[in-house]
LOVO-511607 format. One record per residue (C-alpha): residue number from 1; x, y, z. Coordinates in pm, whole numbers, plus 50000, padded with zeros to 5 digits. Each point is the difference from the previous one (the first is absolute). Layout:
REM residues N
- NUM, X, Y, Z .
...
This chain:
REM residues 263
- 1, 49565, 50372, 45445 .
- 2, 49867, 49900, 50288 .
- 3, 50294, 49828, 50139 .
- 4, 50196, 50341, 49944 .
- 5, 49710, 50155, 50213 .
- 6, 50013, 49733, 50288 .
- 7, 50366, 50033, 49997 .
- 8, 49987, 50409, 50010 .
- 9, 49726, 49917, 50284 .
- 10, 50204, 49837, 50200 .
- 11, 50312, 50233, 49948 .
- 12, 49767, 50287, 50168 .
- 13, 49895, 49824, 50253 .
- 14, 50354, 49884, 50113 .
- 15, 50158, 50350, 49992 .
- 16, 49692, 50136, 50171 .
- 17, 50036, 50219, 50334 .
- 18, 49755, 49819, 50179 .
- 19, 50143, 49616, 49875 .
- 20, 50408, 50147, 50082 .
- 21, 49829, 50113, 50352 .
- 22, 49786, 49664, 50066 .
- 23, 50328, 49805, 49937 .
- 24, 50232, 50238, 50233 .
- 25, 49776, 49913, 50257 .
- 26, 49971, 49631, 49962 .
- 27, 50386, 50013, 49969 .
- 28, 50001, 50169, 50309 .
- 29, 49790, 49763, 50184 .
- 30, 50190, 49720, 49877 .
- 31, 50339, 50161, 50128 .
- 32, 49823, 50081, 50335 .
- 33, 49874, 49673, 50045 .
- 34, 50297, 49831, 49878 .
- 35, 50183, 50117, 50363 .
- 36, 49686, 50030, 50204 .
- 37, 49997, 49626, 49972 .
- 38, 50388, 49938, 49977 .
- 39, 50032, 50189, 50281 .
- 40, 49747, 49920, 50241 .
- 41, 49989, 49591, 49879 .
- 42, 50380, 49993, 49996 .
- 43, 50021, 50118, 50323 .
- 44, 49757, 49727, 50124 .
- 45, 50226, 49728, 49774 .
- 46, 50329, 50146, 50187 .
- 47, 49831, 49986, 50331 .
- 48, 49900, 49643, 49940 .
- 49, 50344, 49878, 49907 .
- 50, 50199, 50185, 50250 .
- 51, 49800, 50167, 50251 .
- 52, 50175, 50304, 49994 .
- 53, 49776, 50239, 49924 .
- 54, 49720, 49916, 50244 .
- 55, 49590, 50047, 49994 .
- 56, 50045, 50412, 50121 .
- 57, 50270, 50026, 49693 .
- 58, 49717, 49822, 49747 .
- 59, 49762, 50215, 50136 .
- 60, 50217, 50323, 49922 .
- 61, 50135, 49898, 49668 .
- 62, 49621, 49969, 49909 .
- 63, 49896, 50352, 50063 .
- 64, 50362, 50116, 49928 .
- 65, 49999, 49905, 49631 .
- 66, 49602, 50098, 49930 .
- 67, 50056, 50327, 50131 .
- 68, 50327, 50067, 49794 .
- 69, 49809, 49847, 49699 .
- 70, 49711, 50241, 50056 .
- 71, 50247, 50314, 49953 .
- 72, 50185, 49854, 49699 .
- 73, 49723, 49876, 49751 .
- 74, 49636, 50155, 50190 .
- 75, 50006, 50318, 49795 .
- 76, 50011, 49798, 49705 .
- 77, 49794, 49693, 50045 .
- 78, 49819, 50075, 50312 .
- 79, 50229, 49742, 50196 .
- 80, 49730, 49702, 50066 .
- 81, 50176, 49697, 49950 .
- 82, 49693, 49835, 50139 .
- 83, 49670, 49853, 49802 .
- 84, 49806, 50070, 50272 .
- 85, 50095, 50383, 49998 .
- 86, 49986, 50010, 49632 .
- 87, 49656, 49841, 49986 .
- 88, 49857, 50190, 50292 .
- 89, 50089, 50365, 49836 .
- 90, 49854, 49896, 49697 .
- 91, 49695, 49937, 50189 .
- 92, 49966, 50322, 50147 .
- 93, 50140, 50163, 49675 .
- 94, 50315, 50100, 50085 .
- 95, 50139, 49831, 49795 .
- 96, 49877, 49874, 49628 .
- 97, 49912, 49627, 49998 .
- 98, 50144, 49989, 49626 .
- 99, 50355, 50038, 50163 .
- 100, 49908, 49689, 50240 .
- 101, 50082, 49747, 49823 .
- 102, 50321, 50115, 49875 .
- 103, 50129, 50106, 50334 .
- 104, 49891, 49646, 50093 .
- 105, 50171, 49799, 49730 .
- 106, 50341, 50178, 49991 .
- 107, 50005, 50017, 50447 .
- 108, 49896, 49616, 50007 .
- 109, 50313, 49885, 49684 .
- 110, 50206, 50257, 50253 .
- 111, 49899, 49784, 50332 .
- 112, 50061, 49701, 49793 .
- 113, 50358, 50089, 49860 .
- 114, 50126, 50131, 50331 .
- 115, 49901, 49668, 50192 .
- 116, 50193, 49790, 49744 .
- 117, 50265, 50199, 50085 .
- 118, 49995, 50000, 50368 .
- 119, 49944, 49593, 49963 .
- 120, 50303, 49950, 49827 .
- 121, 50159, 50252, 50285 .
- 122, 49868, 49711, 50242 .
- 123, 50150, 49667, 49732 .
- 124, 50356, 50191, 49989 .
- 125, 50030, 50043, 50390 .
- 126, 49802, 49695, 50119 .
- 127, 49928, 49731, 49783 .
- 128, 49773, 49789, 50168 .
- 129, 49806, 50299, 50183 .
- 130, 49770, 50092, 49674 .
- 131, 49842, 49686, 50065 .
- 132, 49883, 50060, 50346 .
- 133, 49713, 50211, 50126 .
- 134, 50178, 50112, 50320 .
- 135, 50208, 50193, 49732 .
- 136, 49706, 50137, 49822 .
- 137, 49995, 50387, 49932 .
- 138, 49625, 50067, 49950 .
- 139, 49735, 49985, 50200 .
- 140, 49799, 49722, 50138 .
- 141, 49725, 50010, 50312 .
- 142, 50142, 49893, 50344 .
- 143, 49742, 49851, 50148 .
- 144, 49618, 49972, 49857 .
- 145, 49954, 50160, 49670 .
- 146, 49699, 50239, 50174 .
- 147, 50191, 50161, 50204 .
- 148, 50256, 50095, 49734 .
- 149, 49754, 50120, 49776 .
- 150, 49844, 50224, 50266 .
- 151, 50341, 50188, 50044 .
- 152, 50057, 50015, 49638 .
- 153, 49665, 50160, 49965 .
- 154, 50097, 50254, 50289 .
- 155, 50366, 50088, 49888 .
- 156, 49862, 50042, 49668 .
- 157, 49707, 50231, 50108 .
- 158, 50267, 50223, 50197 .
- 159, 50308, 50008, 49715 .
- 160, 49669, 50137, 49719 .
- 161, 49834, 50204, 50278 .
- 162, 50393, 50156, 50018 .
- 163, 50088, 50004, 49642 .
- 164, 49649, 50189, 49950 .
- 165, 50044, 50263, 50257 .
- 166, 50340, 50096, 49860 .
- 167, 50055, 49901, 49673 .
- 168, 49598, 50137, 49826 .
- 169, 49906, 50267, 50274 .
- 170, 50138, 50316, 49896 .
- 171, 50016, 50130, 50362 .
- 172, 50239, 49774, 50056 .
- 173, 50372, 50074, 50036 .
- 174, 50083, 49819, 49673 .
- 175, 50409, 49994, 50075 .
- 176, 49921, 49794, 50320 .
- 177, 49831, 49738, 49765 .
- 178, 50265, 49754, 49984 .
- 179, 50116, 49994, 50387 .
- 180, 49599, 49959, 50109 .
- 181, 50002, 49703, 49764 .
- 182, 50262, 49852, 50071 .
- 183, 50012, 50004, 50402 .
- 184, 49608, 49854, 49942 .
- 185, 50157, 49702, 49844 .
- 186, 50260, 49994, 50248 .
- 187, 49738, 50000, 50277 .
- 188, 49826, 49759, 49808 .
- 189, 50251, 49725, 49961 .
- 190, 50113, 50030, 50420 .
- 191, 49623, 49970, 50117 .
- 192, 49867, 49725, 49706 .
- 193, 50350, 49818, 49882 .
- 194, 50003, 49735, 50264 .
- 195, 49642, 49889, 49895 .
- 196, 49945, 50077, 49617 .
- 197, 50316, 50116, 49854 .
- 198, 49862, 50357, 49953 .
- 199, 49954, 49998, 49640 .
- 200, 49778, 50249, 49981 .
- 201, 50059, 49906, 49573 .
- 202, 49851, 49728, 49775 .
- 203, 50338, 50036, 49781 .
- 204, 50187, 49988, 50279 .
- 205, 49913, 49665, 50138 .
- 206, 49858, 49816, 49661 .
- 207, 50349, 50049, 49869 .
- 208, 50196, 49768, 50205 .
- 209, 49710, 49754, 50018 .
- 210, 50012, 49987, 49611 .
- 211, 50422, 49997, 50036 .
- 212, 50043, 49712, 50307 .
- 213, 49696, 49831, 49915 .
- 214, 49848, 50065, 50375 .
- 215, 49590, 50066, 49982 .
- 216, 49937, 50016, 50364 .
- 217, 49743, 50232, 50094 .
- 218, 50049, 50156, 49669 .
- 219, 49611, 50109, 49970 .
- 220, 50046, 50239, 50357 .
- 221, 50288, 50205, 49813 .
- 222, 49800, 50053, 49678 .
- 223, 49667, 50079, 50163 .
- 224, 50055, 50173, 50335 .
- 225, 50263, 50256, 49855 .
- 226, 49706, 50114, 49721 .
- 227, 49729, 50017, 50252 .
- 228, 50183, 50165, 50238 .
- 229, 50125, 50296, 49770 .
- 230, 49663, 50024, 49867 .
- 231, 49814, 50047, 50316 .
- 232, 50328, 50254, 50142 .
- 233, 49942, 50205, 49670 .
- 234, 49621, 49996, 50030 .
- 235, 50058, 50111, 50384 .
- 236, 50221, 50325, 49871 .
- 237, 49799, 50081, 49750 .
- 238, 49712, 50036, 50229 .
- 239, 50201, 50272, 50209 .
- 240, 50119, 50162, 49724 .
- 241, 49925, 50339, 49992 .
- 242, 49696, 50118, 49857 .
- 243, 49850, 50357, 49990 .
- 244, 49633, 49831, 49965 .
- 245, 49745, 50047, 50303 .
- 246, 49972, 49685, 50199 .
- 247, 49608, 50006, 49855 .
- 248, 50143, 49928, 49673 .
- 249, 50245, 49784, 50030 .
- 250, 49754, 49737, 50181 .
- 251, 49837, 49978, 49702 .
- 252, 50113, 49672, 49846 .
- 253, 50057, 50109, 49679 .
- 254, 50242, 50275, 50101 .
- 255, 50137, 49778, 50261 .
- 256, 50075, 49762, 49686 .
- 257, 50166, 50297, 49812 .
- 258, 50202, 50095, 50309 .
- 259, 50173, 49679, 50078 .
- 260, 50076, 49923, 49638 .
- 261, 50186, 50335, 49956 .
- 262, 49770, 50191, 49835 .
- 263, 49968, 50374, 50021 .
């Protein structure tokens, strides 16, 4: 009896709306970040081996591929392919922190998948170059770890601060979403690539380090990234529009209420 009840329990709850929309979306993210990374990381592994497409052409395929991601899967899953963004909507409740995890799991087992792939890219064409660091397609700090950090915490700050403004402000031209996001991380990558890679994404950089076994630095690309999207989404969110008198909204409380995305 009961295991006919456990079994009819979890019947429901697999052909339920809400569980068939929760897993479009993770599919989605996992597609999205699939070629984010193939894309962007390939073209870094290419550029390595050949030097034919060049630091500007990096730069471009970076914000070329977010932004076309952003119109293919972002009215589905919201487009994040980011931790950081993920994390930092759920704290400001725009997004519910029950999804988090999920959309962390599935984008990290993408990350992970994709960089096998592009490795074995690298063995095939070069055998003796997925051994070396100069052939390395993540990220590592030139220079002292500080200054890295810094800029990751900046870049970061400015890709949320964008992503907030257009993507959660309804005054917002919402079709221009993807291009504003994508020319930030193209910006991002030309002013902060020579010095910390630009990851602007935990995923993003602890995949290869996982993959080639490089740890470098590795603690700037987890921790800048999340404090700087945190701190650009608590910056928005204090300009946000509010129809409150500036009497009120000093209060702390409502202040509190404000910049967490309440009404």
């Amino acid at each position: 009896m009961e295991e006919g009840q456990s079994k009819s329990v979890a019947s429901n709850l697999w052909s339920s709306a809400e569980t068939v929309k929760l897993l479009q979306k993770l599919f989605a993210e996992v597609v999205g970040t699939y070629f984010v990374i193939f894309a962007g990381c390939g073209a870094v592994a290419v550029d390595k081996m050949y030097g034919s497409v060049s630091f500007p052409g990096v730069s471009v395929v970076w914000g070329l591929i977010v932004m076309v991601m952003i119109y293919s899967v972002g009215h589905i899953s919201g487009a994040h392919f980011n931790p950081a963004v993920t994390v930092t909507f759920a704290i400001f409740r725009q997004f519910p922190f029950k999804q988090v995890k999920g959309y962390s799991l599935y984008r990290y087992h993408s990350n992970k998948q994709t960089r096998f792939q592009i490795r074995w890219i690298c063995v095939i064409h070069c055998a003796n170059c997925i051994s070396s660091e100069e052939a390395y397609f993540g990220t590592v700090p030139v220079g002292p770890n500080l200054r890295s950090f810094v800029l990751e915490i900046i870049i970061s700050f400015l890709l949320m601060f964008v992503i907030s403004g257009v993507a959660t402000d309804n005054r917002a031209v919402g079709e221009l979403a993807g291009i504003a996001v994508g020319m930030t991380i193209m910006l991002n990558v030309f002013v902060a690539g020579p010095v910390s890679g630009a990851s602007m994404n935990p995923a993003r950089s602890l995949g290869p380090a996982i993959v080639m076994r490089i740890y470098k630095g590795i603690w700037v690309y987890i921790v800048g990234p999340f404090a700087g999207t945190i701190l650009g989404g608590f910056a928005y969110n204090l300009i946000r529009y509010t129809n409150k008198p500036l009497s009120e909204l000093t209060k702390s409380a409502t202040l509190l209420r404000s910049v967490r995305g309440y009404p």
